[in-house]
C-alpha positions as CSV (number, residue, x, y, z in Angstrom):
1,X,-19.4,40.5,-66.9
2,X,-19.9,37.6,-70.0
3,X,-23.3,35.7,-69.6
4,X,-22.6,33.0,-71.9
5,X,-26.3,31.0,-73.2
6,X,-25.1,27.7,-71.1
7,X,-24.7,29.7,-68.2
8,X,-27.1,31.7,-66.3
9,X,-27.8,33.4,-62.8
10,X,-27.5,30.7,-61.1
11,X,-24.2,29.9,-62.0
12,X,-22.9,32.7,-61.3
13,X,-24.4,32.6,-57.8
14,X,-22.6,28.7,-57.7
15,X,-19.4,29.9,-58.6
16,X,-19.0,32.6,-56.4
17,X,-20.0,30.1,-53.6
18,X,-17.3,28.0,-55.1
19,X,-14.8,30.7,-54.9
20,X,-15.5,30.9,-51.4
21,X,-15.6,27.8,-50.7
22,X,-12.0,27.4,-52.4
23,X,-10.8,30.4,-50.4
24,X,-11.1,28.2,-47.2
25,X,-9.0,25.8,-48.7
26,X,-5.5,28.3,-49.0
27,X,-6.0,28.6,-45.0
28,X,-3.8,26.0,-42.9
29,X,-6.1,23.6,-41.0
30,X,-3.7,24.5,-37.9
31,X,-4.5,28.0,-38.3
32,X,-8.2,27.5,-38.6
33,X,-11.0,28.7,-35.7
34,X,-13.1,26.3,-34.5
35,X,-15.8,28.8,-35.2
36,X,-18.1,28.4,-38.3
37,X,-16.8,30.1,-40.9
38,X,-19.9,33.0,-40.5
39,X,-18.4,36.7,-40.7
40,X,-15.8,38.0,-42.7
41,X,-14.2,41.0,-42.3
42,X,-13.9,43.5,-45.7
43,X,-13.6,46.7,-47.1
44,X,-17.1,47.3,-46.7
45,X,-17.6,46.1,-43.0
46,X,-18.6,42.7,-41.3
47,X,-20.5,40.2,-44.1
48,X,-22.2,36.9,-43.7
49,X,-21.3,34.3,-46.5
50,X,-24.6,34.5,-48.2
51,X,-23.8,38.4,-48.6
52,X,-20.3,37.6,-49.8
53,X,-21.6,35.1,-52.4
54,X,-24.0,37.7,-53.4
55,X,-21.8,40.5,-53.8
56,X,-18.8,38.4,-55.4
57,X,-21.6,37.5,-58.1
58,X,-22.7,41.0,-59.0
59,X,-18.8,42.1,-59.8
60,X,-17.4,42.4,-62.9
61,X,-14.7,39.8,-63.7
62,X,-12.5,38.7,-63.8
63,X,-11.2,39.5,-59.7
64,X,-8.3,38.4,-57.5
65,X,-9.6,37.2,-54.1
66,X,-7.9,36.6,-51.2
67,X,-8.8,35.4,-47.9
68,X,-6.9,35.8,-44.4
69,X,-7.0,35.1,-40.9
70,X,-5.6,37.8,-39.1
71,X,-6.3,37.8,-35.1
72,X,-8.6,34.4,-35.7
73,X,-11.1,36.9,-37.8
74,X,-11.6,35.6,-41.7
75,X,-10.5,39.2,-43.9
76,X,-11.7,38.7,-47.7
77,X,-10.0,41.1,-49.9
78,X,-11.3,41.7,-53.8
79,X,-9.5,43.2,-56.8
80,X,-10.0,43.5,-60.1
81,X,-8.1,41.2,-61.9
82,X,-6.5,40.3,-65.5
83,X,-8.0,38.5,-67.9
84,X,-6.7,34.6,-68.0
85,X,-4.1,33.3,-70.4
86,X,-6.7,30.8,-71.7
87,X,-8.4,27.4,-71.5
88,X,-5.6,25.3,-72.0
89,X,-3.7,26.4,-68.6
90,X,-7.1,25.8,-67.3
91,X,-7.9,22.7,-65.1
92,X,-10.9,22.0,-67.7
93,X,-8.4,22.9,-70.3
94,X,-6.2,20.1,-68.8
95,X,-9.2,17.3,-68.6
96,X,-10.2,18.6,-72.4
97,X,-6.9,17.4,-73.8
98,X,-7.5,14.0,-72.2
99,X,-10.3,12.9,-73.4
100,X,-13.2,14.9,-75.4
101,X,-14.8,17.6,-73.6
102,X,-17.4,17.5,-70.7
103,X,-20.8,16.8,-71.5
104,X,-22.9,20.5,-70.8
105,X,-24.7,18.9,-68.0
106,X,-21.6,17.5,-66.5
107,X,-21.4,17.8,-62.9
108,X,-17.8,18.3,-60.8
109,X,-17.2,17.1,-57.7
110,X,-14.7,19.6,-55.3
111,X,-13.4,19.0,-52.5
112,X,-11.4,20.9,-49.9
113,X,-10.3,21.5,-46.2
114,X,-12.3,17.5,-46.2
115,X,-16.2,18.9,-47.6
116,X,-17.5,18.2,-50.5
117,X,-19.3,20.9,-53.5
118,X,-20.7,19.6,-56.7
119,X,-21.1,22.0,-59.3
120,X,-22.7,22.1,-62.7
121,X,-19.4,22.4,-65.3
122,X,-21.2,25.7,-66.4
123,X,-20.9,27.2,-62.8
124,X,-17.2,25.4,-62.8
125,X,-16.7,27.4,-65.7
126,X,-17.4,30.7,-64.9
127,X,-15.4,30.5,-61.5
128,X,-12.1,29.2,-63.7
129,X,-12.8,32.2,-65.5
130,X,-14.1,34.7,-63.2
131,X,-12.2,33.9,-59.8
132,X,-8.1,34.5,-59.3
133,X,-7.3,32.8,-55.6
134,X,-4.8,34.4,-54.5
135,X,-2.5,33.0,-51.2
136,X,-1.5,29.2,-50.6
137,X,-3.4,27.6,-53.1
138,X,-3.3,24.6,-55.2
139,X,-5.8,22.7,-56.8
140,X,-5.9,19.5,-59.7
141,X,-8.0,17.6,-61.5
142,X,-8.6,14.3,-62.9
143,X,-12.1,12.4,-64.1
144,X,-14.5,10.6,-61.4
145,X,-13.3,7.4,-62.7
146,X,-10.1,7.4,-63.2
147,X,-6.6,6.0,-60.9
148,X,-6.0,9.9,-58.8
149,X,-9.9,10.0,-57.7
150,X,-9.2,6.7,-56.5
151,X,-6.1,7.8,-54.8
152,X,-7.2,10.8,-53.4
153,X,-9.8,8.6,-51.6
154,X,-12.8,10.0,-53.4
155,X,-16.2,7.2,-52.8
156,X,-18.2,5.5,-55.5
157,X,-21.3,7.6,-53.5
158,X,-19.3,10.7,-53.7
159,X,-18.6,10.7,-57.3
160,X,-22.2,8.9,-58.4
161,X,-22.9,10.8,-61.5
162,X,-20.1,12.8,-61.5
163,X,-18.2,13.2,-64.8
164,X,-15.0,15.0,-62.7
165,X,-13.3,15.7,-59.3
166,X,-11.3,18.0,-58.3
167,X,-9.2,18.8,-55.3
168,X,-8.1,21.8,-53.7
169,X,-5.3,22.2,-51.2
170,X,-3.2,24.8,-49.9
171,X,-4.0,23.6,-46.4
172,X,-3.8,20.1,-46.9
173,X,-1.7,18.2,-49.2
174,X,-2.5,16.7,-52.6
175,X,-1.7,13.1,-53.1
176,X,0.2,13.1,-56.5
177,X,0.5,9.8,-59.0
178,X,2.0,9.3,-61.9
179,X,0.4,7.7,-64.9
180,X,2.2,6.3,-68.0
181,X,1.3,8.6,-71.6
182,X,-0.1,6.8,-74.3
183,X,2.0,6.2,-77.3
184,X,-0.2,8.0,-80.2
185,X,-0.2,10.9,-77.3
186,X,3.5,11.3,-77.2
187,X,6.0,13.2,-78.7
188,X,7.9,12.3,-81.7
């Protein structure tokens, strides 16, 4: 596993929380329990979230991750995973040919199955690089202020000091816009 100086433990501990949290999101809302999401079922026996989060941020990465509900009980499955094609397949690599990249301190609001998670963009980071979600699972990305956060209904007092959002579905659908390419951005 790559420490990078920008990131640290902490991170690592946020984006394993964010991989969970984004796990949620590739289960159908009409499939969901109306139990709190509070065991999951693995390998290694019955584990609270905390002691998933933990456990997804000791692993070496990067993993595939995959979470199911089989007989209303939440199974998490982890395997080892490839390494990624790179940054510009990424959904930072995506924002990063927009406009210049995020500031370090950048924060990133995510949302999914209707909750909210802001993450540091070092935490953001290490789960686009760590964490392969496997099952129904979408996700896209646009900057806090621009025409798809508005769209996808995102607040002014969810996205204060937000530099990004980004939305995850699977479950629920994305809204999807279209927005017209600048000329010195097009081909030709």
């Amino acid at each position: 596993m790559s420490v990078t100086c920008d990131e640290g433990p902490g991170d690592l501990v946020i984006a394993a929380r964010l991989a969970l949290f984004v796990l949620h999101s590739t289960i159908p809302e009409s499939e969901k329990s109306p139990q709190p999401e509070t065991q999951y079922f693995t390998e290694e026996g019955i584990k609270s979230a905390d002691q998933i989060v933990s456990h997804l941020a000791r692993l070496p990465t990067p993993v595939r991750c995959r979470l199911e509900l089989r007989r209303g009980e939440l199974h998490l499955s982890v395997k080892p995973g490839a390494a990624f094609p790179g940054i510009p397949n990424s959904l930072l690599g995506f924002l990063g040919s927009r406009r210049p990249p995020l500031r370090g301190d950048s924060q990133i609001v995510c949302r999914a199955n209707g909750r909210l998670f802001v993450v540091p963009l070092a935490a953001f980071r290490e789960w686009e690089r760590s964490y392969q979600i496997e099952g129904n699972f979408s996700a896209a990305a646009d900057f806090a202020d621009s025409e798809y956060a508005r769209v996808q209904g995102f607040t002014r007092q969810e996205i204060a000091g937000a530099e990004a959002v980004v939305v995850f579905g699977g479950s629920e659908p994305l809204l999807s816009f279209s927005f017209p390419v600048p000329k010195d951005q097009q081909e030709g």
